[in-house]
C-alpha positions as CSV (number, residue, x, y, z in Angstrom):
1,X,6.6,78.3,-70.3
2,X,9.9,77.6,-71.6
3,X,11.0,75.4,-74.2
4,X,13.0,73.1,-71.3
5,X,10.3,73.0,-69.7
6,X,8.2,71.9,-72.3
7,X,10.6,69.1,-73.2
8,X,10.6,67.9,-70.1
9,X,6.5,67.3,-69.6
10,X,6.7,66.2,-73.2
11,X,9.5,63.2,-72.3
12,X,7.2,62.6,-68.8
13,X,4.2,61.8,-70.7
14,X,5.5,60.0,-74.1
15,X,8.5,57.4,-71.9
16,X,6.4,55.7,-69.7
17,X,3.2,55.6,-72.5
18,X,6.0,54.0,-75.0
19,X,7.8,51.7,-72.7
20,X,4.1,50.2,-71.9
21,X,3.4,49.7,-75.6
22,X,6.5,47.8,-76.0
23,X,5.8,45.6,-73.1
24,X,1.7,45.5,-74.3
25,X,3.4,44.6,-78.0
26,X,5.4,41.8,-76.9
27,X,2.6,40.7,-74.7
28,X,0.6,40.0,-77.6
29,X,3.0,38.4,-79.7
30,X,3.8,35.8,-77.3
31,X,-0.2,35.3,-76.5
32,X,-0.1,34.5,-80.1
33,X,2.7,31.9,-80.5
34,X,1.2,30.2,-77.2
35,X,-2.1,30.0,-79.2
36,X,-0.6,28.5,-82.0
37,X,0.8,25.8,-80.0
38,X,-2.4,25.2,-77.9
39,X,-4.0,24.5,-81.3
40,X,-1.4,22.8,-82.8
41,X,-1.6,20.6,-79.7
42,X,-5.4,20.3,-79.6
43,X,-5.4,19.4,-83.7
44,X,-3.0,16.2,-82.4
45,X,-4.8,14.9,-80.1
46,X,-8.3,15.4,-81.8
47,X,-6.3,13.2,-84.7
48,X,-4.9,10.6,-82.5
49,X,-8.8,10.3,-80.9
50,X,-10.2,10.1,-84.2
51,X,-7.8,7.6,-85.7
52,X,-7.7,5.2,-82.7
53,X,-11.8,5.3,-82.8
54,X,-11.4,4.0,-86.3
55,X,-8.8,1.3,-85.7
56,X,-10.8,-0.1,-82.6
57,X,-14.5,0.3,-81.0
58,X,-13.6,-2.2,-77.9
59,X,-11.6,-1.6,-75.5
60,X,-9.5,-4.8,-74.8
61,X,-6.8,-4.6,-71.7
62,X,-3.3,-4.4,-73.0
63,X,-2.2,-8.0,-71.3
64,X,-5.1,-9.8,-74.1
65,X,-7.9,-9.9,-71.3
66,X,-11.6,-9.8,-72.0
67,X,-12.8,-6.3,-73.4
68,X,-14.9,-4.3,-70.9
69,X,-18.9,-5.1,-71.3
70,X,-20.8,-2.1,-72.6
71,X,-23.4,-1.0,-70.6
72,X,-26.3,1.5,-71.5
73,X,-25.6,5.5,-70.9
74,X,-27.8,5.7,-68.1
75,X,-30.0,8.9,-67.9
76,X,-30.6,10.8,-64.8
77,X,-33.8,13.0,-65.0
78,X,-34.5,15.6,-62.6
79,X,-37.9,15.0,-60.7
80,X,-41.1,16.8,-61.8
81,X,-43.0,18.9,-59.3
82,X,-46.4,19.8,-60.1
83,X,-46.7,23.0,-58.7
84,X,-50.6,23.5,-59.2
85,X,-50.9,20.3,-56.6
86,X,-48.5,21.3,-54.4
87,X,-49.9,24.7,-53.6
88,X,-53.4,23.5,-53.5
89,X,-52.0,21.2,-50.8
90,X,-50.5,23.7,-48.8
């Protein structure tokens, strides 16, 4: 083969590989300043949850109403088959 030749496989195979490590590059420098600013964001508001908590542990309506009544978390259980019974029933 000749040296043209040569060149022009070489500039085939290295232009398009380059270009798309440029574009991969700048693809993961922008991923990172978005995830700065997701955490940045996320580190505010975990502040601003943890320092209303402390200032107040009722929550009162803004016009001065009566504060909401607490109730118990209520649990909901899944129900329990026994399997032994049901088979011997079938």
């Amino acid at each position: 083969m000749s040296t043209t030749t040569d060149l022009i496989a070489a500039a085939v195979i290295v232009t398009p590989t380059a270009l798309a490590g440029a574009a991969y590059a700048l693809s993961i420098r922008g991923a990172a300043a978005d995830s700065a600013r997701v955490r940045a964001v996320l580190a505010l508001s975990a502040y601003e949850r943890e320092t209303a908590a402390e200032q107040d542990d009722t929550a009162t309506p803004p016009d001065g109403g009566e504060p909401l009544p607490t109730t118990a978390p209520v649990a909901h259980l899944a129900p329990v088959v026994d399997l032994a019974a049901r088979r011997a029933a079938a």
